[in-house]
Each structure stands twice: as C-alpha cells, then as structure tokens.
C-alpha positions in Angstrom: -11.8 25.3 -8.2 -11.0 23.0 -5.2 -9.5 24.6 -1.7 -7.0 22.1 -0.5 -5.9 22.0 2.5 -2.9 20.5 4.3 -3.5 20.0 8.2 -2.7 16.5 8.6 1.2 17.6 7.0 0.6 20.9 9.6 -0.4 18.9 12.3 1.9 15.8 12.2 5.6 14.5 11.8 6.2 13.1 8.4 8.9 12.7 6.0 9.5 15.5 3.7 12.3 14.9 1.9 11.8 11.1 0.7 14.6 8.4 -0.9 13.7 6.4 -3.1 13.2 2.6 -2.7 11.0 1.1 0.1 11.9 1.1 3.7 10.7 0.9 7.1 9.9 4.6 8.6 10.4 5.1 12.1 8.5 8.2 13.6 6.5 9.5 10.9 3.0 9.1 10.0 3.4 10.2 6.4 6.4 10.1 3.7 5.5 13.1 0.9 5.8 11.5 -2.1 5.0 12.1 -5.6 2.8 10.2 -8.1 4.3 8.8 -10.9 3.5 9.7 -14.3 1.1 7.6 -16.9 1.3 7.5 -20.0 -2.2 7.8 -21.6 -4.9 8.9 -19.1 -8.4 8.5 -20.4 -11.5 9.1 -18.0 -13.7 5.9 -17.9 -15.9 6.4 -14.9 -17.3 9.4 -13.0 -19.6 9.4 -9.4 -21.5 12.9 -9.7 -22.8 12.0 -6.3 -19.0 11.6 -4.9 -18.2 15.0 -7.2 -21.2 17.0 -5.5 -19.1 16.6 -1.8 -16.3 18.0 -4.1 -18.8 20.5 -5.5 -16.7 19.5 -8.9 -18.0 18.6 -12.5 -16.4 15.7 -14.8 -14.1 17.6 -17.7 -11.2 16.0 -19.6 -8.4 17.5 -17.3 -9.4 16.0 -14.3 -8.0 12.4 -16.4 -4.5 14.0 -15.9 -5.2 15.0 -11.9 -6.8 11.9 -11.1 -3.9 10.1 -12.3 -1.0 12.2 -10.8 0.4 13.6 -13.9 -0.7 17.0 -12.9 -1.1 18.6 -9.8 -3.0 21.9 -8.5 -2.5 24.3 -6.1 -2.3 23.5 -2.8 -1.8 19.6 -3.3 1.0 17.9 -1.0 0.8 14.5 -1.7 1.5 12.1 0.8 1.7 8.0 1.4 0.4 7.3 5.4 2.7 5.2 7.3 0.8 2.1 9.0 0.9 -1.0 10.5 -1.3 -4.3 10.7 -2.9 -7.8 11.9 -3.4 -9.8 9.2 -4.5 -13.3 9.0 -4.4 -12.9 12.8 -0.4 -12.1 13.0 1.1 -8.8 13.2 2.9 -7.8 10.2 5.0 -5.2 11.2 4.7 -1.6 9.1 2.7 -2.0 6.2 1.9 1.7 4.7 0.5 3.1 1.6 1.9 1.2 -1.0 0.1 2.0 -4.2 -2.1 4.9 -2.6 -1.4 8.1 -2.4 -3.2 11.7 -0.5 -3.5 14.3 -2.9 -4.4 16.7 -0.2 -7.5 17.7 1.9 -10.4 19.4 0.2 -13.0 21.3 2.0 -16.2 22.3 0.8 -18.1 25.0 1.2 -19.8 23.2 4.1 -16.8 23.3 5.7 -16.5 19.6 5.1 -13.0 18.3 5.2 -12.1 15.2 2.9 -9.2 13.3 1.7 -8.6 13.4 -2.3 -6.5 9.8 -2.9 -4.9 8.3 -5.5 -4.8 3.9 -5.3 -2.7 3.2 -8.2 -0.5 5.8 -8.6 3.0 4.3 -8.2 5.4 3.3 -5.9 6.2 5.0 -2.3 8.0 4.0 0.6 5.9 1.6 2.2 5.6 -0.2 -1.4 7.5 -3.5 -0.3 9.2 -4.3 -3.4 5.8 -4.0 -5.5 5.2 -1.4 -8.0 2.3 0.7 -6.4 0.1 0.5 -9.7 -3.2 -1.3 -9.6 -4.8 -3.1 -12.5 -8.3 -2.3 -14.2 -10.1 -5.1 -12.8 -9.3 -4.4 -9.3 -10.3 -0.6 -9.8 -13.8 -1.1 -11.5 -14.6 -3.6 -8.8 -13.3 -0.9 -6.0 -15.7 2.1 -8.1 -18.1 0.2 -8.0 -18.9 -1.7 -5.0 -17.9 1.9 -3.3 -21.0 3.2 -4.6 -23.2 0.7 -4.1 -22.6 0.5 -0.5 -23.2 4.4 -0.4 -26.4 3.8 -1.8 -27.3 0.7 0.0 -27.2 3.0 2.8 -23.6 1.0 4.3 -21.4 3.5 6.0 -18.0 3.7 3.5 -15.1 5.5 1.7 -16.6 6.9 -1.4 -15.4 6.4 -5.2 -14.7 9.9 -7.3 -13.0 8.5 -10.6 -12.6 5.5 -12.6 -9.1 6.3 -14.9 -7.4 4.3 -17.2 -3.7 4.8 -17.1 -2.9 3.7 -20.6 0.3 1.3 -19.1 0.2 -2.2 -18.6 0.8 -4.2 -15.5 2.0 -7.3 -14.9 0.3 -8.9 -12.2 -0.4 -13.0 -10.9 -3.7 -12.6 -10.7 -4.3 -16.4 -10.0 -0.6 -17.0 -7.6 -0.1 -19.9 -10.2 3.3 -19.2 -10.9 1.5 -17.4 -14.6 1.6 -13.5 -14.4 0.3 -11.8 -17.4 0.1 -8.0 -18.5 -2.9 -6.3 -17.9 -4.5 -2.4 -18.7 -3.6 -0.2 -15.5 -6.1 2.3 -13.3 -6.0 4.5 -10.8 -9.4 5.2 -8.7 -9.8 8.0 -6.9 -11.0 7.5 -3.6 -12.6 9.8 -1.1 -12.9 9.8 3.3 -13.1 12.4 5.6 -9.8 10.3 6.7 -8.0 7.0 5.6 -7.1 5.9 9.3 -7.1 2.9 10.2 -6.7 0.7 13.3 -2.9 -0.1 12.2 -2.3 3.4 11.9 -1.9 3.3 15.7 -0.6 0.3 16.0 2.5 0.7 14.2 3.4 3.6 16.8 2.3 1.4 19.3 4.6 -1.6 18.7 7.4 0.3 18.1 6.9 2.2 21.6 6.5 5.4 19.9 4.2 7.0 22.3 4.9 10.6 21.7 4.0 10.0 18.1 1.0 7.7 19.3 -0.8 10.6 21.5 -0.6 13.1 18.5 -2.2 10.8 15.9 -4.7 10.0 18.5 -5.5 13.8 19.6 -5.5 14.4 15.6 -7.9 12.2 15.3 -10.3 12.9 18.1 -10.1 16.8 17.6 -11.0 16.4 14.2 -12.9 13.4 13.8 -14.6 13.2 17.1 -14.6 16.4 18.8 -17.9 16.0 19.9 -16.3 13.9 22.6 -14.7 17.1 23.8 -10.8 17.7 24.6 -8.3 14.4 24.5 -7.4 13.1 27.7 -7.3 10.1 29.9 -11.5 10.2 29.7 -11.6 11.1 25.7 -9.3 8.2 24.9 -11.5 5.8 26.8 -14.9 7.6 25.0 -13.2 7.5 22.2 -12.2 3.7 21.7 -15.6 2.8 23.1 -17.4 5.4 19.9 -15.1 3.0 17.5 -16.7 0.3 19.1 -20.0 1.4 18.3 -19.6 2.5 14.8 -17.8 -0.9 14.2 -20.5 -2.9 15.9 -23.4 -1.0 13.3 -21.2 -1.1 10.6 -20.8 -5.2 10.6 -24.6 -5.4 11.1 -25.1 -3.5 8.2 -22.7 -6.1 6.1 -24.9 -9.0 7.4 -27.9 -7.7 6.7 -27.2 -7.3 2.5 -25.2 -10.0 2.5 -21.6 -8.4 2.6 -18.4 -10.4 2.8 -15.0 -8.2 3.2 -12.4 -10.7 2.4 -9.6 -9.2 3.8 -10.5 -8.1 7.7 -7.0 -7.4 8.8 -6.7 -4.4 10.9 -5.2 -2.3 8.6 -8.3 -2.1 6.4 -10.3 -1.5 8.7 -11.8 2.7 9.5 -11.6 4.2 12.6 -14.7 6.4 11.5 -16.4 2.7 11.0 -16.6 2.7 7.8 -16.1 -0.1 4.9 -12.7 0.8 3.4 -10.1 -1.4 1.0 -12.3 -3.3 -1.9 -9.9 -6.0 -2.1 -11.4 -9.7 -2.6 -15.0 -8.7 -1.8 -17.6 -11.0 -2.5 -21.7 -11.0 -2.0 -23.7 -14.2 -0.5 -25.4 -15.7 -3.4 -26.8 -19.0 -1.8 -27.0 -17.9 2.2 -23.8 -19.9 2.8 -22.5 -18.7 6.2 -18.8 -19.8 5.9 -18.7 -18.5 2.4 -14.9 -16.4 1.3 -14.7 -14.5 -1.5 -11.0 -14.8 -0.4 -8.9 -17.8 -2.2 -6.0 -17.1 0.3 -8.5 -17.2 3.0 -7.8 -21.2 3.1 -8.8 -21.2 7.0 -12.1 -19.5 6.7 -11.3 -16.8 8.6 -12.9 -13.9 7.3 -16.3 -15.7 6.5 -19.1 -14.3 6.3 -20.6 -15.7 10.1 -17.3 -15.2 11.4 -16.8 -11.4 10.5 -18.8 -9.9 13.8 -16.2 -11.6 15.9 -13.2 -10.8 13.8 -14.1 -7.0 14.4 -14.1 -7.6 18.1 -10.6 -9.2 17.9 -9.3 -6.4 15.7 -10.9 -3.9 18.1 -9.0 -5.7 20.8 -5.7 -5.0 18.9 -6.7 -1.5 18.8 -7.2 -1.2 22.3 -4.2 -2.9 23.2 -2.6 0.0 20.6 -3.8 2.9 23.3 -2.8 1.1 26.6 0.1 3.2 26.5 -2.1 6.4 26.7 -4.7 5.0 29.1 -2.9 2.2 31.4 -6.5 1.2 32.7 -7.7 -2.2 30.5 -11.2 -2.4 32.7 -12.9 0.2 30.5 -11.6 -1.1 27.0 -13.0 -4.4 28.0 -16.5 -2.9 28.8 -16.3 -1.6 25.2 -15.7 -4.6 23.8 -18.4 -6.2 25.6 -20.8 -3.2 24.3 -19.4 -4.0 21.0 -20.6 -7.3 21.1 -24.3 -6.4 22.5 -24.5 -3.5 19.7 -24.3 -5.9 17.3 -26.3 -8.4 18.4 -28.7 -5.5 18.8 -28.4 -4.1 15.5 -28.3 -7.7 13.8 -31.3 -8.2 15.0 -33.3 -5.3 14.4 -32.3 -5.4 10.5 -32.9 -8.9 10.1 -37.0 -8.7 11.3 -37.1 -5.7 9.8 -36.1 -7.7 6.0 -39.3 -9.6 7.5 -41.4 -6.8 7.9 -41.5 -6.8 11.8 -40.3 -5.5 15.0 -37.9 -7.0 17.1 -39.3 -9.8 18.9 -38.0 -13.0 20.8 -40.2 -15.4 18.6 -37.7 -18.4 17.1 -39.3 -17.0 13.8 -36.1 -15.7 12.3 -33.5 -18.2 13.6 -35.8 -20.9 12.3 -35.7 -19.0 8.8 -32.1 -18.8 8.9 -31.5 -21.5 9.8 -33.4 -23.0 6.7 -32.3 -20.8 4.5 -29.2 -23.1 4.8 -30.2 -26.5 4.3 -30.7 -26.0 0.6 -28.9 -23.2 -1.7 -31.4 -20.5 -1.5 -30.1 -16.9 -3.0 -30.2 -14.4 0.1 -31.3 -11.2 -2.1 -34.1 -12.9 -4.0 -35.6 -15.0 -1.4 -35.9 -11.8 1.3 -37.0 -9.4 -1.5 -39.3 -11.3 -2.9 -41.0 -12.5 0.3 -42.9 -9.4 0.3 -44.9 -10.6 -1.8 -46.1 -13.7 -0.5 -49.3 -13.7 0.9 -50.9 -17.1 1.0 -49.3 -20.7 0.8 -50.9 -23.9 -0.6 -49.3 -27.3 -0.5 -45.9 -25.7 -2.3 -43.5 -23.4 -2.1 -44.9 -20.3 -3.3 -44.1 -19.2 -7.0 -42.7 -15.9 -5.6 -40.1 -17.5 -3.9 -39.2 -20.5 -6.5 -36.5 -17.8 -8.4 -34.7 -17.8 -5.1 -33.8 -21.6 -5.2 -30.7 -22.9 -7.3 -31.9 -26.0 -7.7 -35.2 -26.8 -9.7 -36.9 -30.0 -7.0 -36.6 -29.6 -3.5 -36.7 -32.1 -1.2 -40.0 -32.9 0.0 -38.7 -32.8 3.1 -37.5 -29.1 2.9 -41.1 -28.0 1.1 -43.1 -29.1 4.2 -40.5 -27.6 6.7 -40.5 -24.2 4.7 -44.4 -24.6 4.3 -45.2 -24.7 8.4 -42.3 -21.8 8.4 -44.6 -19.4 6.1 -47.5 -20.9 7.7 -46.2 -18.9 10.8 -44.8 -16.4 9.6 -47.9 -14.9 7.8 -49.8 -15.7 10.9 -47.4 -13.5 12.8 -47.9 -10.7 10.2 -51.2 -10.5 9.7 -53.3 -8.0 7.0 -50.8 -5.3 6.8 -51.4 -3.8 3.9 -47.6 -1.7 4.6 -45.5 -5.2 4.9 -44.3 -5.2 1.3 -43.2 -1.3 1.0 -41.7 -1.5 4.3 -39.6 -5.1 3.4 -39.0 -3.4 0.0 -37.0 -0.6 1.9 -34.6 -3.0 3.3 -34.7 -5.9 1.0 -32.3 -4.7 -2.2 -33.1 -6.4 -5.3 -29.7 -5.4 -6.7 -26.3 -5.9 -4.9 -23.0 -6.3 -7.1 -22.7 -9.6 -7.5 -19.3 -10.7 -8.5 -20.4 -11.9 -11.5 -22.2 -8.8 -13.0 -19.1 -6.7 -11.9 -16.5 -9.2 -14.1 -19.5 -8.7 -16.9 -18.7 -5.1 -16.6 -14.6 -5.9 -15.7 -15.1 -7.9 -19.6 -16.9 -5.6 -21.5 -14.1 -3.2 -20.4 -10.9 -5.0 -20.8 -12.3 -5.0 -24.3 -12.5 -1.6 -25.1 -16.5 -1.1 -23.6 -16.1 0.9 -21.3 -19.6 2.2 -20.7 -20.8 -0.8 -18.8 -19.4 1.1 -15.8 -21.1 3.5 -15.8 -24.2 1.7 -16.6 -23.6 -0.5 -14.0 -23.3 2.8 -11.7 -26.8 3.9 -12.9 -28.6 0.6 -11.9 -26.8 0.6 -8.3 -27.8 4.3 -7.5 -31.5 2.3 -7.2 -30.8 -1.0 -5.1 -34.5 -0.8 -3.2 -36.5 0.1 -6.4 -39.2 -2.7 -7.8 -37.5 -5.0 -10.8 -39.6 -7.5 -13.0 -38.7 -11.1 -12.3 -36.6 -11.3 -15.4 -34.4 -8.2 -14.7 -31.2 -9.2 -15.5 -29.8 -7.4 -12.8 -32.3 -9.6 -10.4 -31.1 -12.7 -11.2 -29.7 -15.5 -8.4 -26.0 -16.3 -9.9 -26.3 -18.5 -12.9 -23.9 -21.4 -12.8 -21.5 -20.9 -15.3 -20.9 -18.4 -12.6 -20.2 -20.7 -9.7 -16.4 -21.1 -10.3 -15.8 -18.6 -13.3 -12.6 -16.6 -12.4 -13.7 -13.3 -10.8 -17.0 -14.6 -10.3 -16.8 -16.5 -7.2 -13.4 -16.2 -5.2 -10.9 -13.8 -5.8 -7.0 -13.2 -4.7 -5.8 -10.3 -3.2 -3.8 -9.3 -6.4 -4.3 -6.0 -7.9 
C-alpha cells in the first residue's frame, strides 16, 4: 500500500517519549507525537495529481488516516522542532504546532516524501493553542497548493481536503469575537518541511553538534549532488538556497503572488512556497498591496518580498557561521541572490510581453503605468495578446482589465504612445499570442473565488472544491471574456471578509 519510511527519526535526535503540555525543547529536532482523534472524518477534497507521487487512489479509509485516527504500518509521527524571524524579530523556538509527520513515503521511483498532517492536534511546540485548524484556512491551503503546482511555482503539494467533524473556536477577525467554526485537517506533501528556522533554533541556542547533523541530513539527502558535507559543501550549499530562493520569488512576481507571512520559519530550504497562511493575489497591480491585516507596516508587500528573502537568507547564513567561520563567501551569495532575481524578474516579465530580454524602458514604462490607475494584473497581461492595432482608445481587449469604467484622458494618451511602441517593437509575429498565452494565466485563485468556494462549503457544498481544483489544473488555457473564473475582482469583493485581507488565524 504505502512503504514508509523513518530516516529522519534514524538519522536524528528527537524526543521519543513526549509529556504532555507545550514546552521549549532543547536538543532535539523532533518530539514523536501522536495525532489526536476526530470525531467524524468525512473526505471532502482529493489531488489525484498529489496521489500519483503516492502512487495511491482516493477510498473512504484514507478519511480516518488523513485525519490521525488511524495509523499504518510503518508510521512514526512526529512534530519538527524550529525556530524563527518574524516580523523582522527572532521569536525564539516556534515548532510544529498543529502539524504533524506521519512518516516518509517512498515511491517506486525511489522518491522520498513527507506524509503531514496540519490540523491534527496539539504537540509540544503548540504554545498554549490547540493544534486544530479551521475549514477555511484548509481549503484555502488545498487549494492555492495546487494551483501553484500547476502554474508551474516551485511548492509543498496538497494530498487531502478532510473535514474533522469538531468544531473550533477561533478569532478569525482579533476583534475580541471568537466564534465556533467546522474543523480540517489537509494533508500536505514535501520531499522535506525544513525550513530556514529549523537551523536557526540550533543556532541561537549554540547547539552546534545538533546544527552540523541537521545540516549534513540535509545536504546528503536533499543536495547530494553537491557531494560530501564539509567546510566547501556548507558554503555550496547556502549559495544553492540562494538560488532556488532567488527563482522562486521571481516566479511569485511574475503571477502576481503575495505570501503574507515571510518570516523565516515559513520559508523552504528546497525553495519552495510552503505555509498558505494569509495569502493573497494582486488584483489591481498595487505594489505595496498585503493580504496580511497584521502586516500594519507593509512589510511583506508584494515589491518588498525580493528583499525580504535576502534578509531571511542573511539570517540563515548567520545560522551556519558556526560551521563555516568565513562570512566573505555567504555574502557573495547573497549578492548572487540579488542578481538571480533581478535576472529571473526580468526574463519572465518580457516574456508575459512576448519578448526577449532587452534593455528598452519598454517594460518599466508599462509597469510603471500599470500603477497610476487600478488595472487587474492577470487580465491586462493575458489579454494583451490579443491586441494588435490601436486607434485613438484604449483597445477593447484590454478595457476588462480596468476597474474603473472612464479613464483619465490623460492616462488613455499615455497608454496609447505605450502600445504604440510596444507593437512597433513586436512586429508581425504571428507566435506572440501563443507564446504570452504560456505565461500569462487567465486563472489564479483570487481570494474572492476561494471564500466562494470557503461559502458554498461551510454550508454543506462541498463540491465547489473540487470544482475549483478542476479549473486550476488549466491556468494557461483560452477563457471567453465572460468566464466567471476570468473576471477582475468585482467590488463587493474589495473589503468582503476573506476577500481581500486576511489574519493569520486558522
């Protein structure tokens, strides 16, 4: 059925035999733990692209795995012990406090991933909460972990959308109001959960010993291709996380992507998008837009999340200095970061125009533009492909794009001379539109079409998940103009709860 595995448990110090209550853990990356049982597990939601790594199909007893309330061979479930930056400060050990490992699965490609749990009850590194996590939180999670899997965007991957059948009482708003709301668990896949504070927390504490082993675990199993650890590894290695980081941030830009939450703790040292907290989507191209309401500061933005990354890579490097000594060569890295980025940025954001990279003021001019009046980020770039002649107005192509019906005259003529050069620069190519169309999604989940979805299922309709799922396996594909799912936000949307910014409560 499944071959689990257990080498991080083999392979590293952890608690084994765990009090109850949280607590701060000293000298262990892992505290076995068991998932607390649900009461009524019910299947809502099912990835049969995340299943095929798992080379599993959906039945009714994987409700009661998925959940915790039964477990299969070879399963040693575990909570990871971490620390983090967040908001800029160090927190001190923070941990797996509603998430759980079920184990390691590998396939019969010899692919190793992690099987966990985000909802299933409390463990040590809980901090007084109740490790559960709420409906709304886990079809937002489900889904916008697909969709990044099929916008191409480097990410953990979603299994399973279950419903526990047990309330939980959450704030969502931090109003002083907490209600009761229906209970999930996702089930969440990664060839590893580490993360940046997963050395950290060694780090601070001066727990080198335990320090080198995570970070030879990780290299011999996660980047062995950079051969044996060692004083030259460790330096390879940082400057790989670099990279990946770098790429993965310029993939956000270019769909639009806004984290919410970039404290080092959530963020992958394979470079990949992890934690679906308060996520949000540009809808007008708004560069200091947060999907975050804590985020009062702005600092997790979208223009501001390329050099938030560098800073958090900068805490990460500071974690290894103990294994390394030498800072020179962490700095280079972080310089590399910077000019991978800006490399990457680039080449994604003339390629949305249909052209190679070029030092033309073309696209800053566009960007800069795109600002000036609430223009929708997805419609405007996907449906630029289609224009091919201007007149004395915008073109009707691009109207949709626009939330508000006149533009300033102003604007017209300034976007006018902008098409006017762009389609110079372009030329008859007759390939433009199916090579824009490959990177220019006409469908990103928008916070508002996921709290449709989080609606319809709070109310017993549960199969606008998976409907949902089924439109964002096909985010490049052609869409009439009145697709519902191509749609600008309407504005009933702008400040709808779960529709525009979100807390961090789940």
């Amino acid at each position: 059925m499944l071959n689990f595995d257990d080498l991080w448990v083999r392979s590293l110090p952890g608690e084994v035999e765990v009090k109850a209550g949280s607590r701060q853990v000293y000298g262990q990356c892992y505290s076995r733990v068991q998932p607390t049982p649900v009461r009524a597990p019910k299947l809502l939601a099912w990835s049969a692209e995340a299943a095929e790594i798992l080379e599993i199909k959906p039945h009714d007893q994987w409700a009661e795995i998925l959940v915790g309330n039964r477990l299969l061979d070879g399963m040693q479930p575990y909570a990871a012990c971490y620390g983090g930056h967040q908001f800029g400060h160090w927190a001190g050990q923070l941990g797996d406090g509603r998430a759980l490992t079920l184990g390691e699965v590998v396939n019969s490609r010899r692919q190793r991933w992690e099987v966990q749990l985000k909802g299933a009850g409390p463990t040590p590194y809980s901090r007084r909460a109740d490790g559960r996590a709420v409906l709304r939180s886990s079809v937002r999670e489900f889904l916008c972990s697909e969709a990044m899997f099929h916008l191409g965007i480097p990410t953990t991957r979603a299994l399973a959308l279950v419903a526990t059948g047990d309330a939980v009482l959450r704030d969502m708003f931090y109003d002083g109001n907490p209600d009761h709301e229906p209970g999930a668990v996702v089930t969440r896949l990664s060839p590893t959960f580490v993360r940046f504070g997963s050395l950290e927390i060694f780090a601070s504490r001066g727990e080198t010993q335990v320090l080198q082993q995570l970070t030879d675990y990780v290299i011999s199993h996660y980047f062995a291709h950079l051969g044996p650890p060692g004083l030259d590894c460790y330096y390879a290695f940082f400057d790989e996380v670099c990279q990946r980081t770098a790429r993965l941030l310029a993939d956000w830009m270019r769909v639009g992507f806004v984290h919410g939450v970039m404290n080092t703790d959530n963020m992958s040292i394979l470079g990949s998008t992890i934690d679906y907290g308060p996520y949000g989507w540009l809808d007008p191209y708004e560069l200091q837009f947060t999907p975050n309401t804590t985020d009062r500061s702005l600092r997790y933005c979208y223009q501001q999340q390329p050099r938030v990354a560098q800073w958090n890579l900068a805490r990460l490097g500071e974690a290894l200095l103990p294994l390394v000594k030498e800072e020179k060569p962490l700095e280079e890295s972080l310089d590399r970061y910077l000019r991978t980025f800006e490399e990457s940025y680039r080449t994604h954001m003339w390629a949305k125009l249909g052209l190679p990279v070029s030092e033309d003021p073309l696209l800053g001019d566009l960007l800069h533009l795109l600002t000036q009046v609430e223009t929708d980020m997805t419609v405007f770039f996907r449906n630029l492909a289609q224009v091919q002649e201007i007149g004395e107005e915008i073109p009707s192509a691009l109207r949709p794009a626009y939330y508000q019906p006149d533009l300033p005259q102003p604007y017209q003529q300034a976007m006018g001379d902008w098409l006017g050069r762009y389609l110079t620069m372009v030329g008859h190519d007759a390939g433009r539109p199916r090579r824009m169309n490959c990177v220019n999604p006409s469908l990103i989940p928008r916070n508002y079409l996921v709290q449709q979805v989080i609606d319809r299922a709070q109310r017993g309709e549960v199969g606008g998940v998976e409907e949902m799922l089924e439109e964002l396996r096909h985010p490049y594909k052609d869409r009439e103009p009145d697709d519902p799912w191509f749609q600008k936000r309407p504005e009933w949307a702008r400040s709808a709860p779960g529709c525009s910014a979100l807390s961090c409560s789940s």
